[in-house]
C-alpha positions in Angstrom: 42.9 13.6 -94.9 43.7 11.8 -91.7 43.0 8.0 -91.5 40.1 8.5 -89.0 38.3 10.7 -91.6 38.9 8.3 -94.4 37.8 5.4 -92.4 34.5 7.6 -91.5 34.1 8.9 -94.8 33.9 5.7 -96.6 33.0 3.1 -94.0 31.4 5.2 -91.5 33.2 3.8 -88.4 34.3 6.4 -85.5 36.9 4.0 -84.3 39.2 1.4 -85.5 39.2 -2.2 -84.2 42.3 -3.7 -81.9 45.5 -3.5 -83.4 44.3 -1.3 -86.9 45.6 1.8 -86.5 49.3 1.0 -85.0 48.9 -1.5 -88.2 48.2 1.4 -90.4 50.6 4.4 -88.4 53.7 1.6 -89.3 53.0 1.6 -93.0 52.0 5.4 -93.2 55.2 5.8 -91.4 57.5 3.9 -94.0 58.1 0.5 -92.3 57.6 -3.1 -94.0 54.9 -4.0 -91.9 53.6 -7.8 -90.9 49.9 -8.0 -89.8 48.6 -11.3 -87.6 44.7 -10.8 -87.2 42.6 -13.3 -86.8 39.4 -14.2 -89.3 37.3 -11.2 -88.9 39.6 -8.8 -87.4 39.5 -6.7 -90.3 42.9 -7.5 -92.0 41.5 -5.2 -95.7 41.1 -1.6 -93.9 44.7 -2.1 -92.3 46.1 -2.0 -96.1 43.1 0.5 -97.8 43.3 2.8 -95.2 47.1 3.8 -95.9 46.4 3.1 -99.6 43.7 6.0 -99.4 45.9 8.2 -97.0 49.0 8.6 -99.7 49.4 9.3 -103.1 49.4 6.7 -106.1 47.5 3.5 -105.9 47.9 0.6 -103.6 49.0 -2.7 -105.3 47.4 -5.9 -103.1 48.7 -9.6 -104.4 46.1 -12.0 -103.2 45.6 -15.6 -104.3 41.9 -16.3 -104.7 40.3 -14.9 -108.3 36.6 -15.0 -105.8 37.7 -12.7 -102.9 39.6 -10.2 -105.4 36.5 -9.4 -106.9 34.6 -9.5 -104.1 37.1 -6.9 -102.5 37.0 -4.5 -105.7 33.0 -4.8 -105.8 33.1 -3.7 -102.0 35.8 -0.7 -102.6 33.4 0.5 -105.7 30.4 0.2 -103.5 32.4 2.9 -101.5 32.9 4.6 -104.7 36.7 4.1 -104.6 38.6 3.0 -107.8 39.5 -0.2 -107.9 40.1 -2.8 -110.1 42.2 -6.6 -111.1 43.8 -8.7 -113.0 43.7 -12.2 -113.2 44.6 -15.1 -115.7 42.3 -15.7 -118.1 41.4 -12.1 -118.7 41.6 -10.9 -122.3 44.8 -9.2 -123.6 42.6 -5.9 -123.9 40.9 -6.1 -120.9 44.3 -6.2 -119.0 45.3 -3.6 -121.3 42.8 -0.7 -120.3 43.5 -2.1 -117.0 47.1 -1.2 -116.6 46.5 2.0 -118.7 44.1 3.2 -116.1 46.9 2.4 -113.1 49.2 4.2 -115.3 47.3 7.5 -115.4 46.1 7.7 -112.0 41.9 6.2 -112.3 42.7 3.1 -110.1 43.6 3.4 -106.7 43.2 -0.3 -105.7 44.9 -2.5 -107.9 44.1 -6.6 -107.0 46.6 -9.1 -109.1 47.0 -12.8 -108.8 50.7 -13.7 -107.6 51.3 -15.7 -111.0 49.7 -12.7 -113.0 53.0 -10.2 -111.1 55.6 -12.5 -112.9 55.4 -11.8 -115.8 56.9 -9.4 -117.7 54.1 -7.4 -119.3 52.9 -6.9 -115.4 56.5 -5.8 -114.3 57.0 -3.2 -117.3 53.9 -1.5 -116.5 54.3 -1.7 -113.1 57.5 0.7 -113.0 55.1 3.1 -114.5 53.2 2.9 -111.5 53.0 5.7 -108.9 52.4 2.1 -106.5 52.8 4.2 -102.7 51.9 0.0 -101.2 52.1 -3.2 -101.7 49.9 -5.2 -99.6 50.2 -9.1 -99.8 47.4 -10.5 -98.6 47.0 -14.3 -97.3 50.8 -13.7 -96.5 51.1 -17.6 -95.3 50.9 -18.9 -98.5 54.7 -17.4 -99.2 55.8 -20.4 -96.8 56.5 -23.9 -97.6 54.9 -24.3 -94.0 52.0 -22.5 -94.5 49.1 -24.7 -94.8 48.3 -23.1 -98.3 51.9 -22.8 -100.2 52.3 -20.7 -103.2 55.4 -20.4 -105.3 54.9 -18.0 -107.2 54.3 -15.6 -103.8 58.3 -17.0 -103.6 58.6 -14.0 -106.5 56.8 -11.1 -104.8 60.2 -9.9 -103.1 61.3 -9.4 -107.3 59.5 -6.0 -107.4 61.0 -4.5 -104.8 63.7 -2.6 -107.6 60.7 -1.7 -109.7 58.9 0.1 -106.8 62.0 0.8 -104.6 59.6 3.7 -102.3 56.9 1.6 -102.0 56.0 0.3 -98.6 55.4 -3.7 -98.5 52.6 -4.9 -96.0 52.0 -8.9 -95.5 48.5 -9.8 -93.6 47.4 -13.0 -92.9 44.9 -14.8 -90.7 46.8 -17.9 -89.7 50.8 -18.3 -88.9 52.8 -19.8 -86.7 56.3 -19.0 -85.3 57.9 -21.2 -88.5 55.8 -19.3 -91.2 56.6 -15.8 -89.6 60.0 -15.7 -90.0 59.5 -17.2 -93.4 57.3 -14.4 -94.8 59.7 -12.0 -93.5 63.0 -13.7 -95.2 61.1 -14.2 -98.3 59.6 -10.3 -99.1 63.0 -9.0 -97.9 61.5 -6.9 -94.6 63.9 -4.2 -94.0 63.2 -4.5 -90.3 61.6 -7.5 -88.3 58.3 -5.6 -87.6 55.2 -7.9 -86.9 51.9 -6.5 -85.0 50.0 -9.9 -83.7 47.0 -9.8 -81.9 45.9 -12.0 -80.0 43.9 -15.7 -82.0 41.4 -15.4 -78.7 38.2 -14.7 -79.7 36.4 -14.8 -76.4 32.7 -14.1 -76.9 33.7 -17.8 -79.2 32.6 -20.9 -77.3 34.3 -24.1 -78.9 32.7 -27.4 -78.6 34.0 -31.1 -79.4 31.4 -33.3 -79.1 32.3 -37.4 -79.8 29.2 -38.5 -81.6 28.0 -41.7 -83.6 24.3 -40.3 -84.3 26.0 -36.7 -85.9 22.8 -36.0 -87.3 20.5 -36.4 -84.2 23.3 -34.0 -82.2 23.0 -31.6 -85.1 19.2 -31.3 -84.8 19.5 -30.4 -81.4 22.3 -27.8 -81.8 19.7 -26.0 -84.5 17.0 -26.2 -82.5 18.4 -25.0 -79.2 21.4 -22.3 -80.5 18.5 -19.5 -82.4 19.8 -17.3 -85.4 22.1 -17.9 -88.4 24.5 -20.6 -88.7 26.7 -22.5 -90.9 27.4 -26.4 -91.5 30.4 -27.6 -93.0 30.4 -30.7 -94.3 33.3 -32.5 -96.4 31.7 -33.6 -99.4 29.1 -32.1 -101.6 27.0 -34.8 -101.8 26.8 -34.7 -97.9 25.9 -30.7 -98.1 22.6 -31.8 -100.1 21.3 -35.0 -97.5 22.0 -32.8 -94.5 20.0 -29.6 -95.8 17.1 -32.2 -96.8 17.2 -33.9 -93.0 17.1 -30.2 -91.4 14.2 -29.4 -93.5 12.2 -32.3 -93.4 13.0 -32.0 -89.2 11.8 -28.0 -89.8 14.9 -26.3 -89.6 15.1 -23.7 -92.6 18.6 -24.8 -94.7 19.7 -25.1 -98.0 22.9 -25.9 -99.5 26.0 -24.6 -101.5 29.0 -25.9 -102.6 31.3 -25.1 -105.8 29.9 -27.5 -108.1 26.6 -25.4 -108.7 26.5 -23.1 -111.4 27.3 -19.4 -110.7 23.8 -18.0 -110.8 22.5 -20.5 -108.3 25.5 -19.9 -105.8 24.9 -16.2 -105.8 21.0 -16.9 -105.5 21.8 -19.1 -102.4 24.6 -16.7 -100.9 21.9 -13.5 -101.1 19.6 -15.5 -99.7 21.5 -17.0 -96.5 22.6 -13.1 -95.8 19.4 -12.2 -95.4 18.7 -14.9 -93.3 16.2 -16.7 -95.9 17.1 -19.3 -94.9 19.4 -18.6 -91.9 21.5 -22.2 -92.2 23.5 -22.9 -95.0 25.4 -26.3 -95.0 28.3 -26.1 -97.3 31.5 -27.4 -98.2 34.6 -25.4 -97.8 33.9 -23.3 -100.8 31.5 -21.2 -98.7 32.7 -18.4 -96.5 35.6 -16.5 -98.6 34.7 -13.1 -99.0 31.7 -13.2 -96.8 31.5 -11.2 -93.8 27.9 -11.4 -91.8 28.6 -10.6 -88.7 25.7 -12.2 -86.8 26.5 -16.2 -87.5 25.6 -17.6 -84.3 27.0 -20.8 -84.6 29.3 -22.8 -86.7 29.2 -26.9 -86.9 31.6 -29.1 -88.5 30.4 -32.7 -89.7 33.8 -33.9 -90.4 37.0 -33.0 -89.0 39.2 -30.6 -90.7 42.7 -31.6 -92.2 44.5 -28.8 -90.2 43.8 -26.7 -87.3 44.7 -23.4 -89.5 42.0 -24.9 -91.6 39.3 -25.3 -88.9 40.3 -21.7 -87.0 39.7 -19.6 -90.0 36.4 -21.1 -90.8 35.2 -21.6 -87.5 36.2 -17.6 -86.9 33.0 -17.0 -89.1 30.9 -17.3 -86.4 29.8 -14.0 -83.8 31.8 -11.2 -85.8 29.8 -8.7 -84.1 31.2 -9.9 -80.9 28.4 -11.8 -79.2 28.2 -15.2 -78.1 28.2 -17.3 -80.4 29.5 -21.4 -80.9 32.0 -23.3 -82.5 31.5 -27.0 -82.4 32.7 -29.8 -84.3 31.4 -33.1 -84.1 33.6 -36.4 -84.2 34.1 -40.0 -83.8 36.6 -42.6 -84.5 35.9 -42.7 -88.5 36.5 -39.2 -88.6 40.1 -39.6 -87.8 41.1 -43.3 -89.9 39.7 -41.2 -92.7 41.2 -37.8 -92.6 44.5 -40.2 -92.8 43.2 -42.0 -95.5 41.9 -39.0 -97.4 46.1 -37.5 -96.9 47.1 -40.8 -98.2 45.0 -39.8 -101.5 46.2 -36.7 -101.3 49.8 -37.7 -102.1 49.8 -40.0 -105.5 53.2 -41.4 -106.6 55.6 -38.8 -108.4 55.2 -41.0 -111.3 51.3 -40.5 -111.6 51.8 -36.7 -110.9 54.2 -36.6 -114.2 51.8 -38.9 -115.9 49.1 -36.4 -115.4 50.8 -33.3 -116.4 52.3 -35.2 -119.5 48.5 -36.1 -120.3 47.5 -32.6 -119.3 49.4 -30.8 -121.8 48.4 -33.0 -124.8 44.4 -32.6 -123.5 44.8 -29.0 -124.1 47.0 -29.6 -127.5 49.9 -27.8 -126.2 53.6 -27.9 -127.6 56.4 -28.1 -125.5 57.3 -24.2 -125.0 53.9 -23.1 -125.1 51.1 -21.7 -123.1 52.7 -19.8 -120.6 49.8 -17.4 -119.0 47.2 -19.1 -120.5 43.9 -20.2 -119.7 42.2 -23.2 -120.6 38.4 -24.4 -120.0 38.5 -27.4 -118.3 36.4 -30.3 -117.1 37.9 -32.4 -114.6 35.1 -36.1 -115.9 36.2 -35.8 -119.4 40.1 -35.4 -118.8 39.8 -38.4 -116.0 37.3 -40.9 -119.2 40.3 -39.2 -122.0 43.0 -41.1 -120.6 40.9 -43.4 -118.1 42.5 -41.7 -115.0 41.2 -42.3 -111.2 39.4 -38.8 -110.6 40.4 -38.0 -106.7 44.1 -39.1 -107.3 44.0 -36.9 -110.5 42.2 -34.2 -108.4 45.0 -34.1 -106.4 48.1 -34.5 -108.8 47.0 -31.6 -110.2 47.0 -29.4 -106.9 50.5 -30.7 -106.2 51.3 -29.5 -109.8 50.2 -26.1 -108.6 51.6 -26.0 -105.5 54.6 -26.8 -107.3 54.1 -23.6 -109.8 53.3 -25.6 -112.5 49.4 -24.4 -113.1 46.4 -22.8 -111.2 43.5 -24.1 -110.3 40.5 -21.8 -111.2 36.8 -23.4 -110.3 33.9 -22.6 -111.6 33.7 -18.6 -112.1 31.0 -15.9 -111.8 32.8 -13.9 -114.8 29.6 -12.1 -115.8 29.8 -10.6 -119.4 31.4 -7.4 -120.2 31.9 -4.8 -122.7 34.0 -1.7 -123.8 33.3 0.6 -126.5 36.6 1.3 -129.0 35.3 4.0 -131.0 35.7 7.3 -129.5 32.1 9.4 -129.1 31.9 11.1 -132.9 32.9 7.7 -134.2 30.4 6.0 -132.3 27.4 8.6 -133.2 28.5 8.5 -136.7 28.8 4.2 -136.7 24.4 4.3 -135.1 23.9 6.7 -138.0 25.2 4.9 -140.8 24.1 1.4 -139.4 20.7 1.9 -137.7 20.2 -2.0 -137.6 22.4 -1.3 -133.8 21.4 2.0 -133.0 18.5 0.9 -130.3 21.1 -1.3 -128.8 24.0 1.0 -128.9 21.5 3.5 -127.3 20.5 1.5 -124.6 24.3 0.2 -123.9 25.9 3.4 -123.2 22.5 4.7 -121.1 22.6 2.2 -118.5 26.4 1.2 -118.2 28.9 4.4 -117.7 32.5 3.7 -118.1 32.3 2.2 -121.5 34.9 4.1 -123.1 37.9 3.9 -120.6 37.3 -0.2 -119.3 35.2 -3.3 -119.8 32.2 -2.8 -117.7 29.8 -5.6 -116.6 26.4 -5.7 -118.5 23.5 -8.3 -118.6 21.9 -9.5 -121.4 19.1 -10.1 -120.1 18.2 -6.7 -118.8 19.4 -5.1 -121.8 17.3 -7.7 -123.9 14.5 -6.5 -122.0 14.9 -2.7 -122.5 15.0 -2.9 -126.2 11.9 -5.6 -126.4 14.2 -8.6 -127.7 15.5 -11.6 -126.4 18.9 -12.6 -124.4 20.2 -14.8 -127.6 19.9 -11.9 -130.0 21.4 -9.2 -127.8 24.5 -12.1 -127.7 24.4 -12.4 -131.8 24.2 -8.6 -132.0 27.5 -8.1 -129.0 29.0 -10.9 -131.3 28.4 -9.2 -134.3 29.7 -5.6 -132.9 32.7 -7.0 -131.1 34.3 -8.4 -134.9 33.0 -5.4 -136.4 35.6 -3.8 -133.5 32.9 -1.2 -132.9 33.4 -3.0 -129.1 35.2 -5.2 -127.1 32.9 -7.8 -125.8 33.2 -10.6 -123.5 30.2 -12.8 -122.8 30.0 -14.9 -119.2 32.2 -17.7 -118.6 31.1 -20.8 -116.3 34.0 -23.3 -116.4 36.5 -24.1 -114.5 39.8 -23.4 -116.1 43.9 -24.7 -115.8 46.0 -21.8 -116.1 49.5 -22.7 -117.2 51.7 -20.7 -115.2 54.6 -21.6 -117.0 55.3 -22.8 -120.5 54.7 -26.5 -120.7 57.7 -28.6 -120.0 59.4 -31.7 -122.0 58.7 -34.8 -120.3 62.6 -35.4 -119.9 62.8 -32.1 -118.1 59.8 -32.4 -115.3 61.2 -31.7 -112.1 59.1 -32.5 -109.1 61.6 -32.9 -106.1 61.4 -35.6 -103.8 62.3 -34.1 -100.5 59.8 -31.1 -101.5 57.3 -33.7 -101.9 58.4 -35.5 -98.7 58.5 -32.9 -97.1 54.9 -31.2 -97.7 53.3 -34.8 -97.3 54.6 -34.7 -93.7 53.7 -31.4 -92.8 50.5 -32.5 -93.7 50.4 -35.2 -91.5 51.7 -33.1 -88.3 48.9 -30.9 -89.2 46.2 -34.1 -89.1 47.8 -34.7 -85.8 46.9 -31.7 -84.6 43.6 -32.0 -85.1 43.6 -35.4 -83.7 44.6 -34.3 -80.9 42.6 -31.2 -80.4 39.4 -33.2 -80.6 40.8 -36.5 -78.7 42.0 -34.1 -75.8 39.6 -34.1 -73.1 42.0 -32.0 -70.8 43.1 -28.7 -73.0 41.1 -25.8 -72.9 40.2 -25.9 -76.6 40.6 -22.0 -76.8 44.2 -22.6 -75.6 45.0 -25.2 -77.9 44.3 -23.3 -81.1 46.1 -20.2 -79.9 48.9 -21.5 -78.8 49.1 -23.4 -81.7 49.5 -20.3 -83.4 52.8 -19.5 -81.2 51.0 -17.5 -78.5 52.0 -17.8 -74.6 50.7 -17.2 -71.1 47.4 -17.9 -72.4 44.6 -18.4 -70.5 41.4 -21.0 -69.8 38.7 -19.8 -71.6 36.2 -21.1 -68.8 33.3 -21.8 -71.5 34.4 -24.7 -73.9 33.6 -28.1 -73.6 36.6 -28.7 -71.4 36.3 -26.3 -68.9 33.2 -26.5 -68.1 34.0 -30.0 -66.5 36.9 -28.8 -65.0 34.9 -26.1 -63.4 32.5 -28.9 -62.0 35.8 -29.5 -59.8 34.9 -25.7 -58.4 38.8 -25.7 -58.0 40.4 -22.5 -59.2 43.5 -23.5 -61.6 46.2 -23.1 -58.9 44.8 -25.4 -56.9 44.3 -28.0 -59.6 47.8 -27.7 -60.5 49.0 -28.2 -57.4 47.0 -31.2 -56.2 47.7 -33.0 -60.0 51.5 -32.5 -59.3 51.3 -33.8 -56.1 49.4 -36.5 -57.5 50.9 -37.5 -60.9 54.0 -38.9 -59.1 52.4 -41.1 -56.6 50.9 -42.7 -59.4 53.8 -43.2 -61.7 55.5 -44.6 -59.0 52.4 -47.1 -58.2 50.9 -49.8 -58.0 48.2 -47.3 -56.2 45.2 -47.5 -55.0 42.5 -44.7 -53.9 42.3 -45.2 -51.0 46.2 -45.6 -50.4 46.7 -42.0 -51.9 43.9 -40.3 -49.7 45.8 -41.8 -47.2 48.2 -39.3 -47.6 46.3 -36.8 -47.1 46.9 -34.8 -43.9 44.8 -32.1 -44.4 41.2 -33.3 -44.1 40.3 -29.8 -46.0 42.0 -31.1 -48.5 40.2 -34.9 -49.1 37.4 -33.2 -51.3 39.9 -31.5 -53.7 42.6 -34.3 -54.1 39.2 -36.7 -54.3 37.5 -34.4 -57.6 41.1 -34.8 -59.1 41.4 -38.0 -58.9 38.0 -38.7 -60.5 37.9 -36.4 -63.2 41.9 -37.6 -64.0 39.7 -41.4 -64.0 37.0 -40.0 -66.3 39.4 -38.3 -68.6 41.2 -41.6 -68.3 44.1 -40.0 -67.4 44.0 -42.7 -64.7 43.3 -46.3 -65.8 42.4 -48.2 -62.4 41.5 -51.8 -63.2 38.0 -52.8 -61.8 39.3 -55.9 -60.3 42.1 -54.9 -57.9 41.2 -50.8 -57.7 45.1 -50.6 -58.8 45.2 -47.2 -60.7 48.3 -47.0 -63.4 48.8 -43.3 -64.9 48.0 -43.0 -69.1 48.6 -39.5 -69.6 
């Protein structure tokens, strides 16, 4: 089938977006292939288009547990096989898993980057007919990438296991630096990187210095109509603000990752259908969500990176209409984001401290725990061994930046189960025990698939089919699972610490200093950034970000913030060039005065231009000019 039918046969598009199908022709064609779209751009189809198009099933590494299921529920939706793997599943569960990969049922296979090290993974792997290997989130293979992994350091390892397979990286956010990283590190063949362009143009971006963020807020709801999102840093915030918008009549809620599963999937499905349309949320929000119609996008506090602040203020106007970026600021906003990095960083010492009192928390001996996965509450580790909670918050994300552990929150792992008795011995099991035959029954008539993988069930629903109750359907699963008539496992809401190596001896705990040097002051160019993209009252904003992201000969935008008080000049940008060149110097060179520079003018066409310079360089204080003596002195 060619990849226009496949992408009309199971997405229904005639077309493909910018960029997709010479994306998609490179990979189909044999070539390592590197794919820079921006949030939105449609980054998935560039990899399951291909994956569809040959023979054997796809493999796609990606590093967050909530979008891989969200991407294998949308490829079953399509009724395409797909399925993943993740620490913290059950030996079995991975089991049936791989067996299915092995004989052809999957096409889509999703695994954690930690979960491809080891060496059950690898050995079944080889018996893979694996025709791609797409790596998505591709940035986090770099050291510079504003997301690190190490184990995506191990990726380029399979490459002898699946020697024919064709390797494609996507990724949403890179610069120059982390480019030629992810190409070193998965071993391209070729240097062959399809990039288009960061600009989202139907995008308006806004920086807007406020001390009353709430009042400016109010107004941005109340004049910008349809759905938007508000991004706040804390969770606590999330909660005040959705309260202020309602009591001001502005329909909101809020959502963050500290609410339990059931009530973040209540408040997602409710926000996508626009009940209420504005959601203020912490960062958690957005992964795996795609509504294209999000009209605007505000930020309470700024961002710690511009990568950071691009990929979540790209949420808004997927469809392609206007729609508004704005982040709100003042001077707090930046003494704290360099506070907050300070916090970020604890002492070496405090990081070994912490893992030392990690591993005794979860009773584990020196050697042990490699691949497993432990429930884990963050309050009663911190009262255990009376431990600051943000500094142990972050110790614990250097340790997994560092390869040490993963970081799983809170999970939506609904409750499954897998039949494994064949069909006689399951008819003949009902007939000989008819205490479980109604349940059985009702089991294998709603949920197909139970004999070849664990299949999602709900208690609840079954409980109500057989005229029982959610606790005894549990007892009864229970029951059934050690009688090995099934495999079941029921819904998990922790968070959980995945050791992705076997627990070290004290003596031996490496954590390198120039590594941690290093990272801590990438972090802090990466504040600076944003420091500077909201302080600058001269730089398109649209420019800023996208060159950021290594582009060139950009363009004005004509629509942010910043242009639109350049274009009050009603100067094109030639002639604004030319008269700031001319007038830079005579300034430098000062003391000047106003007057003394229009002086100089010999074209009387030309007073009204040089004069709009000269007061917009004084109102973006560009120009200083000292109210006593009219002396201007240049601060650019």
């Amino acid at each position: 089938m060619e990849i226009k039918q496949i992408l009309l046969k199971y997405w229904g598009y005639s077309s493909f977006r910018p960029m997709q199908e010479e994306i998609i022709s490179s990979a189909l064609s044999g070539k390592d292939t590197l794919a820079l779209l921006p949030t939105g751009g449609g980054k998935s189809i560039c990899y399951q288009v291909p994956g569809l198009a040959k023979e054997g099933i796809c493999l796609v590494i990606s590093p967050l547990i909530a979008l891989m299921k969200d991407q294998v529920e949308n490829l079953k939706e399509r009724n395409i096989p797909a399925a993943c793997i993740y620490s913290g599943q059950t030996s079995a569960e991975i089991d049936t898993t791989l067996d299915n990969c092995i004989y052809g049922k999957i096409k889509f296979l999703y695994v954690s980057p930690e979960r491809l090290t080891t060496k059950l993974m690898r050995a079944r792997i080889q018996k893979m007919n694996v025709n791609l290997v797409a790596i998505d989130e591709s940035h986090c293979i770099s050291q510079w990438g504003y997301d690190f992994r190490p184990p995506y350091l191990r990726i380029a390892e399979i490459r002898e296991l699946v020697p024919d397979a064709v390797f494609m990286a996507l990724t949403a956010t890179a610069t120059k630096k982390v480019i030629g990283d992810i190409i070193e590190k998965l071993e391209f063949r070729d240097y062959n990187v399809f990039r288009n362009s960061f600009e989202r143009k139907n995008l308006i971006y806004a920086v807007l210095k406020e001390e009353d963020k709430l009042k400016r807020l109010l107004k941005i709801c109340k004049s910008v109509k349809g759905t938007g999102v508000i991004y706040a840093r804390n969770r606590k915030k999330t909660k005040e603000i959705a309260l202020f918008l309602k009591k001001n009549n502005i329909p909101a809620d809020f959502y963050h990752a500290g609410l339990d599963s059931v009530t973040r999937e209540k408040k997602q499905e409710a926000w996508m259908k626009e009940k209420p349309p504005v959601v203020v949320a912490t960062n958690a929000f957005g992964m795996g969500i795609d509504k294209p119609n999000v009209r605007f996008v505000v930020h309470m506090d700024m961002p710690d990176s511009p990568e950071a602040y691009f990929q979540e203020a790209g949420r808004g106007g997927r469809d392609g209409k206007k729609a508004y970026a704005v982040l709100l600021y003042n001077k707090a906003d930046i003494s704290n984001a360099k506070q907050f990095l300070k916090l970020s960083y604890p002492e070496i010492k405090f990081i070994k401290t912490v893992y030392n009192s990690l591993g005794n928390y979860l009773q584990l001996a020196v050697g042990s725990g490699e691949n497993m996965a432990f429930d884990f509450e963050l309050s009663s580790f911190c009262d255990t061994y009376n431990l600051n909670p943000l500094l142990t918050y972050n110790a614990l994300k250097l340790l997994e930046n560092e390869g040490y552990i993963l970081m799983e929150g809170a999970l939506t792992n609904p409750s499954k189960v897998m039949i494994l008795l064949n069909k006689e011995n399951i008819y003949r099991f009902q007939v000989a025990t008819p205490k479980y035959d109604t349940l059985l029954k009702t089991i294998l008539r709603s949920y197909p698939g139970l004999f070849t993988e664990m299949v999602k069930i709900e208690e609840n629903v079954i409980a109500k089919r057989i005229n029982s109750t959610k606790d005894n359907v549990i007892k009864n699963l229970k029951e059934l699972d050690r009688l090995k008539v099934i495999k079941y496992s029921p819904q998990n809401e922790m968070p959980r610490i995945v050791f992705c190596q076997a627990r070290v001896d004290p003596k031996y705990f490496a954590l390198s200093p120039k590594v941690y040097a290093d990272r801590k002051k990438f972090a802090e160019i990466r504040i600076k950034a944003m420091e500077e993209y909201v302080s600058s009252t001269t730089k398109c904003r649209s420019q800023y970000l996208i060159e950021y992201f290594g582009e060139e000969n950009t363009k004005r935008c004509g629509k942010c913030d910043v242009c639109l008080e350049r274009n009050k000049l009603e100067l094109s940008k030639l002639e604004f060039d030319r008269i700031l060149e001319w007038v830079k110097p005579i300034v430098m060179d000062g003391p000047v005065k106003v007057d003394e520079i229009m002086d100089k003018v010999n074209n009387p066409n030309e007073e009204k231009k040089v004069m709009n310079v000269i007061r917009w360089l004084i109102d973006t204080k560009k120009i200083i000019i000292d109210p006593d003596t009219q002396v201007m002195k240049w601060n650019g």
